[in-house]
N, C-alpha and C positions, 0 to 999 in steps of 0.2 A: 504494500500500500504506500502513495506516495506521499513523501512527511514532508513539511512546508516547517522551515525553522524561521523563527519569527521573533524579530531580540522582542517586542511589544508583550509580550506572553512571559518570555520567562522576566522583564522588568516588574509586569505586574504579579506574577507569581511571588517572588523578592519582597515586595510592598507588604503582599498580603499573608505573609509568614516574618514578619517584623512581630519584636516585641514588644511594638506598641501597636493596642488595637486602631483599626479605622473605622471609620464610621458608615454607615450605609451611601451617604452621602459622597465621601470619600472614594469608595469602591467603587460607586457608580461613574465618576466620573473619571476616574483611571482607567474603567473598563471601556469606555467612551471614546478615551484617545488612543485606547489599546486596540479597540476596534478597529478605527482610522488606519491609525500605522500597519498594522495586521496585513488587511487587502491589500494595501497599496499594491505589492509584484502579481497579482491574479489581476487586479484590475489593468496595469499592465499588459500584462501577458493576453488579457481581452481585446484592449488596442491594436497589440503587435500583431495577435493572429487573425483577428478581421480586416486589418488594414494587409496582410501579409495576402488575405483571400485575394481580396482587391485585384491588389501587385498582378496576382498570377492569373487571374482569368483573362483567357484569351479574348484578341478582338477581332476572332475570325469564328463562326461558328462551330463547333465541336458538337464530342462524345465523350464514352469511355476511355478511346484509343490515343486520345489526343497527350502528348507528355506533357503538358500543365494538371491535368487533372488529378496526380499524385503530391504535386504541389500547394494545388489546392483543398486538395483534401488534409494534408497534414498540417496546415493552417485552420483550418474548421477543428480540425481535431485540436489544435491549442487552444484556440480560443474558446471552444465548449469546456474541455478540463477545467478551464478558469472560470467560467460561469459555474459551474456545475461547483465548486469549491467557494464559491462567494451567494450563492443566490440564496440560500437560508437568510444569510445576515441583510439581503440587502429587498431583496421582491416585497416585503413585505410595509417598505419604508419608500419605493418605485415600483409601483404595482404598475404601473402602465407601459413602464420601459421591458419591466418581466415579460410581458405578454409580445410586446415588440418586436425583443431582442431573443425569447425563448417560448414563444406561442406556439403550439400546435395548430395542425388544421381544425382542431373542436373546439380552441381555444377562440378562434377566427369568423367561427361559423354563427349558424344561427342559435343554437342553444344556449351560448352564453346571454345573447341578448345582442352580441354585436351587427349579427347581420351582415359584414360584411364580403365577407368571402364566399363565391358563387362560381360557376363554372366557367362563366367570363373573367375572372378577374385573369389577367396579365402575369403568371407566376415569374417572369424574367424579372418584372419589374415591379412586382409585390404590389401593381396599384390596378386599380379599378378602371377599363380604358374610358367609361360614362363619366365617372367623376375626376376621377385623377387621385381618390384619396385609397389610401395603403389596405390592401384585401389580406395580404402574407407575406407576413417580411420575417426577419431575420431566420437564426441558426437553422432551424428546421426548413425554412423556405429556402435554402439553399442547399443542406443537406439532400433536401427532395430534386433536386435536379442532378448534383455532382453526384449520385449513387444511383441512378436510375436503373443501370442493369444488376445491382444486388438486392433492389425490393424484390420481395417475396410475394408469390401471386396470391398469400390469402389478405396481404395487405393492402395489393390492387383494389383487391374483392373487397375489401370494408372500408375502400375510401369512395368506391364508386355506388356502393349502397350508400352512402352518406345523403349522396343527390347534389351536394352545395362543392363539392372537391375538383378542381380541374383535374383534365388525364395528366400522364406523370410525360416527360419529356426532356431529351437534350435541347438547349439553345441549337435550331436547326437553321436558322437563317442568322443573316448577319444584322437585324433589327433586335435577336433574341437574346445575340452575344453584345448587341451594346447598349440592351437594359441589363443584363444580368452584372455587368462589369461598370457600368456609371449610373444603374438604380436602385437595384437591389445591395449590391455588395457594400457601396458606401452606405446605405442607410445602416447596416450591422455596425460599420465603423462609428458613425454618428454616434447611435444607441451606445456603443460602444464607451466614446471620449464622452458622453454627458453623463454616462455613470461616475465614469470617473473623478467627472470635473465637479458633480454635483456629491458626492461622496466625503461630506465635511464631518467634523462632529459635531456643529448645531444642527443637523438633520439626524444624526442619530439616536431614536430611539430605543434604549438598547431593552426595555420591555416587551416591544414587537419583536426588534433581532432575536430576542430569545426564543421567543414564543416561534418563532419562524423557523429557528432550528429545530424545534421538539415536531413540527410539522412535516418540516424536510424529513426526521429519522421517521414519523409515519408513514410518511409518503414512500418508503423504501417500499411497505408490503404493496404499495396502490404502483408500484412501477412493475414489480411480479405479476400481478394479478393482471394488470394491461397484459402483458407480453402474453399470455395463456387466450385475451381476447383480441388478437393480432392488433392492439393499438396502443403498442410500447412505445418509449419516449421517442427514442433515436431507430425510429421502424424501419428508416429508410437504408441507414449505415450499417444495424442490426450492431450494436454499440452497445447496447442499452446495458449490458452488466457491467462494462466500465462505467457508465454515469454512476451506479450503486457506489462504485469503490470510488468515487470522485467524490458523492454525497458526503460522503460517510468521513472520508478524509478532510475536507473541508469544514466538516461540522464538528467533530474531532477536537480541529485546530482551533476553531474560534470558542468552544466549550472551555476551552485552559483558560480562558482569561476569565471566566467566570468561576473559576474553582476557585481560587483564594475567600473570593466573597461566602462561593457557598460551606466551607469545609470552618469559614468563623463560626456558623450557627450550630447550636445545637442541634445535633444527630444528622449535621453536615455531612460527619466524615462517612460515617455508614454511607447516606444515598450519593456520595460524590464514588464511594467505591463501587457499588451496585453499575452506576451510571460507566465506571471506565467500563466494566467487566460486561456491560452490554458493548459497548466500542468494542473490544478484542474479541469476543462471540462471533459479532458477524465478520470483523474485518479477518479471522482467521476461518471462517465459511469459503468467505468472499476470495480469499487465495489459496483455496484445495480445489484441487479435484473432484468435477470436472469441469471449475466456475473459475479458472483460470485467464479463461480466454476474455474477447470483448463481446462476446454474443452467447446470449440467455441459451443452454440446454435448449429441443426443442420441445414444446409440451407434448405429451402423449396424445395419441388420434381422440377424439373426444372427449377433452378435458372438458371438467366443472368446477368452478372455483367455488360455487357453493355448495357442492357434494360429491368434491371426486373423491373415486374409489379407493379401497386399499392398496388395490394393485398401479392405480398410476400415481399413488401417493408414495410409492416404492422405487420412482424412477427419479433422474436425477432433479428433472424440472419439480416433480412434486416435494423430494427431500429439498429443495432449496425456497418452496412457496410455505411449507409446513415452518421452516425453519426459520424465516423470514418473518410471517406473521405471526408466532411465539414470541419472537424477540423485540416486537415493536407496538404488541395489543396493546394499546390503551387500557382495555378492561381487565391487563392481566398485571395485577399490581407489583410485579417486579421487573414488568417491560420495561427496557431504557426508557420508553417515551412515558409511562409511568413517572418513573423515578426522574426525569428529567421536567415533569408538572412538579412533582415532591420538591426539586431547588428551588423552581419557581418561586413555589407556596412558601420557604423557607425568606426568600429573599423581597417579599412581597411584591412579586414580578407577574402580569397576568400567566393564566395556564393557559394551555393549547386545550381545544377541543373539537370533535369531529363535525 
């Protein structure tokens, strides 16, 4: 799993094992600047690998075969690690840039209430050609194009049941490579530099941030559970179990700066240790076999996420959905995400809930 060293964590670790106590107040606001300092190289590393997409998309129309497109995909791949490691702390405080910058097609569609995305919109150029205004844009909206021949046909299938989803397709003309490369890609970067730029500590709330993380390690089991109903994160790249170990590490790293606070309070130390030892659960899942790779096991032929069998509970996809939602129930009072409401409650920080 990859570990992000971050001097802001171990300064405030330091503070909060002084033998002088601090005060709520105190904490708060050390973990405030700890936050800040923290992201700074993911949010970084977001700039460099959407600006890096940019760089490499060609200005002649392409495919698979074309040698930009390893280029450009190892740039998407940066710059999602980096999302995917910052988004607990930050979606919840830039809820519009989230959806923007990391919206799904469902997230785009009619069900949320947006309405915007329909089988006219312009996927080169993520806009609407009626109105002009943005139908799917960022990582996913890009994703979806640079991967087109490794989607899988039951994801075809469930995007074209949707009704609102354009067909999937390379940039085939040269109208298609020069939105995908001066409309699409720079708005990722945009999205990008205003996280960044707006990413201060008078906008940090670090009661949502928390609350945001205890969501992200919920959201672990709703990323398994997608993938069994062919509508996982990263469907297109088939990625989605490195987002997990992205999550997990990300949320991991920005939890240490909350520990000092929480391990001052009484019966701290218990749920601060409960809490690592969900961290090391899944992250030692998440690096066995056969969950090694970047792509999810594949579910057994008729899975049910609300009643599968013993027997396909015995296979690797079902050992890692059983395993995954033990480790993250909310209703099950030693789940991380549990015991990560329990510091909450400790530090009087709202709790997450479903």
């Amino acid at each position: 799993m990859k570990a992000l060293v971050m001097m802001s964590v171990a300064t405030v670790a330091a503070v909060g094992c002084s033998s002088s106590p601090m005060t709520d107040a105190q904490f708060s606001q050390n973990i405030t600047q700890g936050m800040h300092d923290a992201l700074q190289n993911d949010l970084t590393a977001l700039v460099d690998g959407t600006t890096a997409l940019q760089a490499a998309a060609p200005d002649h129309p392409w495919d698979n075969t074309d040698p930009a497109v390893p280029a450009m995909q190892a740039a998407w791949i940066k710059a999602r690690n980096a999302y995917e490691h910052i988004e607990g702390a930050t979606a919840p405080i830039f809820p519009d840039t989230d959806v923007s910058i990391d919206g799904r097609v469902e997230d785009f569609g009619p069900d949320p209430g947006l309405g915007v995305l329909t089988t006219n919109c312009n996927v080169f150029s993520g806009l609407d050609p009626s109105t002009s205004m943005p139908c799917f844009t960022g990582l996913h909206a890009a994703e979806r194009i640079m991967y087109v021949n490794t989607v899988p046909a039951a994801v075809i299938a469930y995007e074209q049941g949707l009704g609102f989803v354009p067909p999937l397709s390379f940039p085939k003309t040269q109208q298609n490579a020069d939105d995908f490369k001066n409309k699409l890609a720079p708005k990722a970067v945009s999205d990008a530099m205003s996280l960044k730029t707006g990413w201060q500590p008078a906008v940090i709330d670090i009661g949502s941030a928390f609350q945001g993380l205890v969501a992200l390690m919920n959201e672990q089991k709703e990323k398994v559970t997608k993938a069994g109903l062919d509508q996982e994160e990263s469907r297109y790249s088939q990625r989605t179990m490195d987002d997990l170990r992205q999550n997990l590490a990300g949320t991991a790293n920005i939890y240490k700066l909350f520990q000092p606070w929480i391990k001052s309070k009484d019966g701290g130390d218990a749920i601060d240790a409960k809490i690592e030892s969900g961290f090391n659960t899944l992250s030692a899942l998440y690096d066995s076999a056969p969950y090694t790779g970047v792509a999810f096991p594949a579910p057994p032929a008729g899975w049910d996420d609300t009643n599968p069998s013993a027997a396909d509970l015995q296979t690797p996809f079902g050992q890692l959905f059983q395993a995954v939602q033990s480790a993250v129930d909310p209703a099950s009072a030693d789940s991380v995400v549990s015991q990560m409401n329990a510091a909450a409650a400790l530090c009087g920080l709202p709790q997450f809930s479903e």
